[in-house]
C-alpha positions in Angstrom: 24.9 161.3 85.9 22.0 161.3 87.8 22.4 159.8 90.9 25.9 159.7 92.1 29.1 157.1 91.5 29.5 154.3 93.9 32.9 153.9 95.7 33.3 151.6 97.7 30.7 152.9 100.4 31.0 156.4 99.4 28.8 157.9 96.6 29.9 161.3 95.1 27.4 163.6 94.2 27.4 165.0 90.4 27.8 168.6 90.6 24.9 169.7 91.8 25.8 173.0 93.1 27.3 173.7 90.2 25.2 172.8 87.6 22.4 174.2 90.0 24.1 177.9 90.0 24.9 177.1 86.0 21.0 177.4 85.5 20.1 173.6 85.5 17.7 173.8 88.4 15.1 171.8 87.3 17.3 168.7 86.6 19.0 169.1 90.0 15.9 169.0 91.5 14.8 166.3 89.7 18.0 164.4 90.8 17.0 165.1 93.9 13.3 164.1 94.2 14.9 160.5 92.5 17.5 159.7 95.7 14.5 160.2 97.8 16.3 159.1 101.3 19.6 158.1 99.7 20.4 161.6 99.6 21.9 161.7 102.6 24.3 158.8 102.4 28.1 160.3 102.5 29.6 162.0 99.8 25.8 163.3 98.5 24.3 164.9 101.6 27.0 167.7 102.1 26.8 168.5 98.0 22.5 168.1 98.8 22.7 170.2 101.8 24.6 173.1 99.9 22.3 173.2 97.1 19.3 173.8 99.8 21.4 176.7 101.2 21.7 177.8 97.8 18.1 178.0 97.2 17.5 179.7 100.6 20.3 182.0 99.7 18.0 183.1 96.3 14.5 182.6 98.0 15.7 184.9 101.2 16.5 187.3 98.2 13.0 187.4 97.0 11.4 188.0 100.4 14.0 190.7 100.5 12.8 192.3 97.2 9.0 191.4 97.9 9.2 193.4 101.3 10.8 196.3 99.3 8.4 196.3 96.7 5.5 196.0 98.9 6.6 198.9 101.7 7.2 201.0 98.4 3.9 200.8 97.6 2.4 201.7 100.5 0.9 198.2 101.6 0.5 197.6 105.3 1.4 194.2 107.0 -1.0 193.2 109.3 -2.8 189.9 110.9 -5.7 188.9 109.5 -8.7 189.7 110.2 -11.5 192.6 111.4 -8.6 194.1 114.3 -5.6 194.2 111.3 -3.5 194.6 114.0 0.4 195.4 112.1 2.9 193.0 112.1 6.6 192.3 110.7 6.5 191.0 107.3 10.6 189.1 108.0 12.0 188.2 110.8 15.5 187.2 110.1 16.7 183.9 111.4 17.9 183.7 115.5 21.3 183.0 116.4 19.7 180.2 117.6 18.1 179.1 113.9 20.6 176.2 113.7 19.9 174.9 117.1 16.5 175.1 116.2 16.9 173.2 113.2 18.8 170.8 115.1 15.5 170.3 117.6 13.2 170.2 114.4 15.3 166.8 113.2 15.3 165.1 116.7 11.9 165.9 117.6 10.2 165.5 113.9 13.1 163.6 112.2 14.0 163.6 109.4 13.2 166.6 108.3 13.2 167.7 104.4 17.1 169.7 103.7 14.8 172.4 102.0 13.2 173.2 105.0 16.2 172.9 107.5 17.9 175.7 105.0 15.2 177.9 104.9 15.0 177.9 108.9 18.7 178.6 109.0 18.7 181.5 106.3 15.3 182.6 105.8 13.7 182.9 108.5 9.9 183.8 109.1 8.0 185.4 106.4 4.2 187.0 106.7 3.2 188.9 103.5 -0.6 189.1 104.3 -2.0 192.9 104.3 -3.6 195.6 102.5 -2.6 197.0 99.3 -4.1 200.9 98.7 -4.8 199.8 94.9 -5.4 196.1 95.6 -8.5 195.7 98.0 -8.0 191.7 97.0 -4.7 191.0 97.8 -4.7 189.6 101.7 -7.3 186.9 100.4 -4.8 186.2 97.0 -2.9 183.5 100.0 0.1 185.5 100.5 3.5 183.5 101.0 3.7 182.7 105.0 6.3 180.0 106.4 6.7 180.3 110.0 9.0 177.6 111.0 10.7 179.5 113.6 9.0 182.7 115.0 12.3 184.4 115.9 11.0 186.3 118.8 9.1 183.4 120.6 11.0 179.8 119.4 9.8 177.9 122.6 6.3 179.0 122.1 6.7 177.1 118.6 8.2 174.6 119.6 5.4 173.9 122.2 3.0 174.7 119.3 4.3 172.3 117.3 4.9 169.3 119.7 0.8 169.9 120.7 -0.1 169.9 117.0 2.2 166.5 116.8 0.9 164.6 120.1 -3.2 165.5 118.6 -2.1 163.7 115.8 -0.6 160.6 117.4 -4.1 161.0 119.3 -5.9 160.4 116.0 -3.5 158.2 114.2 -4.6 155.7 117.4 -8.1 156.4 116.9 -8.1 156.2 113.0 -4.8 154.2 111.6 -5.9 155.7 108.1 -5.2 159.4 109.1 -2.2 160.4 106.5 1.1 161.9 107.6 1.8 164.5 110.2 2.3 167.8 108.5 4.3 170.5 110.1 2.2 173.3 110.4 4.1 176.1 108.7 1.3 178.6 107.9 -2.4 179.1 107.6 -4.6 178.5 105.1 -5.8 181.1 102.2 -8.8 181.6 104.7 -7.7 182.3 108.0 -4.6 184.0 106.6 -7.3 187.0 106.1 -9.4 186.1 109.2 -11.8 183.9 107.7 -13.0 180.2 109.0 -11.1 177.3 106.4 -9.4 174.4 106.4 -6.0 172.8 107.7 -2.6 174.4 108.1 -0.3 174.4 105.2 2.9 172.5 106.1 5.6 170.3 105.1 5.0 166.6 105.5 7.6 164.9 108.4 9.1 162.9 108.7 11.1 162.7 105.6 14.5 162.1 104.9 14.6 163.5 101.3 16.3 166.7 99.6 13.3 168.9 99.2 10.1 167.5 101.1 6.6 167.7 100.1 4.5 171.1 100.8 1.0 170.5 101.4 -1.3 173.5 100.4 -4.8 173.4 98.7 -2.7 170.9 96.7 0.4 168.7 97.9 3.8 169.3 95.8 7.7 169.5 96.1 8.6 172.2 98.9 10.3 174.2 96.0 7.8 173.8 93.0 5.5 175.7 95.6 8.0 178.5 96.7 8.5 179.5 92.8 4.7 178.9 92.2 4.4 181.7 95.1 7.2 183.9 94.0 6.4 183.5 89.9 3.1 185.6 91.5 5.0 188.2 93.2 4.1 186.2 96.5 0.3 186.0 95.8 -0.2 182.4 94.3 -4.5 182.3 94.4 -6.0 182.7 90.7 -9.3 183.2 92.0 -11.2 186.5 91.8 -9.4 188.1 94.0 -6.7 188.6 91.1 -8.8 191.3 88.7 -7.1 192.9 86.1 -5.2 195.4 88.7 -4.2 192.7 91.0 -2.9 190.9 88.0 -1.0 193.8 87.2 0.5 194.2 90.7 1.5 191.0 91.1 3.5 191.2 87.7 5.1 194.2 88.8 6.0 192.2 92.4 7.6 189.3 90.1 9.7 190.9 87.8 13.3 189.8 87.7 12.6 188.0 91.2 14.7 184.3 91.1 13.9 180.9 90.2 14.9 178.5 92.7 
């Protein structure tokens, strides 16, 4: 069943967590991406919503491995770039992760399930830095999604609310500008402390299960998290991936989990 009984008003969801923790991902997904909005009618959001959590659960798992991984090797986490100034490569959600969520939906709203998980258990991740036998690896566009920033949540929220109200500015100037995106991270180019493009970011509002993640490319929110984590967090195939950064990021992927 692929999109839910009806019941009188109520609509019950198909097993998705289930079938989801069963290994049928993919087709939950899918499922998903088909309700578009309807997902969150009663009797499929709360299913919806725990298959998100579910996916954090795993994705928060990879970070944890990555960071492991990474530290092992002696790679240093830093800012991009001449200064390299070090910095925290996961900050665990706030107590105040769910509130924050909470403001994300009334001030952006709706906001993708995917994302509203990952703020609750993920939290902010920042894998750009230096590895000692990988001189390419902070331009390879290491995984970044700061929805949060633990230690400073009104300076996002300020941060976001200024990136929203300049594009209301241009929507009135230009009614052809496309949707807002929520910046979640920089580019490929200034995550190493280059000039480049626009933020990567999840397009809001939307009232759908997963979202859309808008990169170099725009795709599903998840489809790009296990793009990024099938390359041990290092998705760019340019030549910053020789043969030893190849060989790293293999390494970084083994046995981490599909979402």
């Amino acid at each position: 069943m692929s999109s839910g009984k009806a019941l009188g008003y109520v609509l019950v969801a198909p097993d998705w967590l289930a079938r989801y923790r069963a290994g049928q991902r993919d087709l939950v997904w899918h499922e998903l991406r088909q309700l578009g909005k309807a997902v969150r009618e009663p009797g499929l959001i709360e299913e919806a919503q725990l298959v998100c959590d579910e996916m954090a659960r795993r994705a928060r798992h990879n970070v944890d491995v990555l960071v492991g991984r990474l530290n092992d090797a002696g790679y240093r986490f830093h800012w991009g770039g001449d200064e390299r100034n070090s910095t925290t490569p996961h900050d665990a959600p706030s107590a105040a992760a769910g509130e924050h969520a909470e403001w994300l939906e009334e001030r952006f709203g709706p906001v993708p399930l995917a994302l509203l998980s990952w703020v609750r258990i993920v939290g902010d991740v920042w894998l750009v830095g230096t590895h000692p036998d990988w001189p390419g690896s902070m331009a390879a566009d290491p995984l970044v999604i700061g929805a949060e920033v633990a230690d400073s949540p009104g300076f996002i929220r300020e941060d976001f609310a200024d990136w929203h109200e300049a594009w209301k500015d241009e929507m009135a100037k230009n009614p052809e500008t496309g949707p807002f995106i929520l910046p979640l991270a920089p580019d490929r180019f200034h995550k190493y402390g280059r000039s480049g493009g626009g933020h990567y970011g999840v397009i809001v509002p939307d009232a759908g299960a997963e979202g859309i993640f808008v990169a170099e490319t725009a795709m599903p929110f998840v489809s790009y998290l296990n793009w990024v984590f099938f390359n041990g967090g290092f998705p760019y195939p340019g030549r910053y991936s020789d043969d030893g950064g190849r060989r790293i990021k293999e390494s970084l992927a083994k046995g981490l989990l599909s979402l």
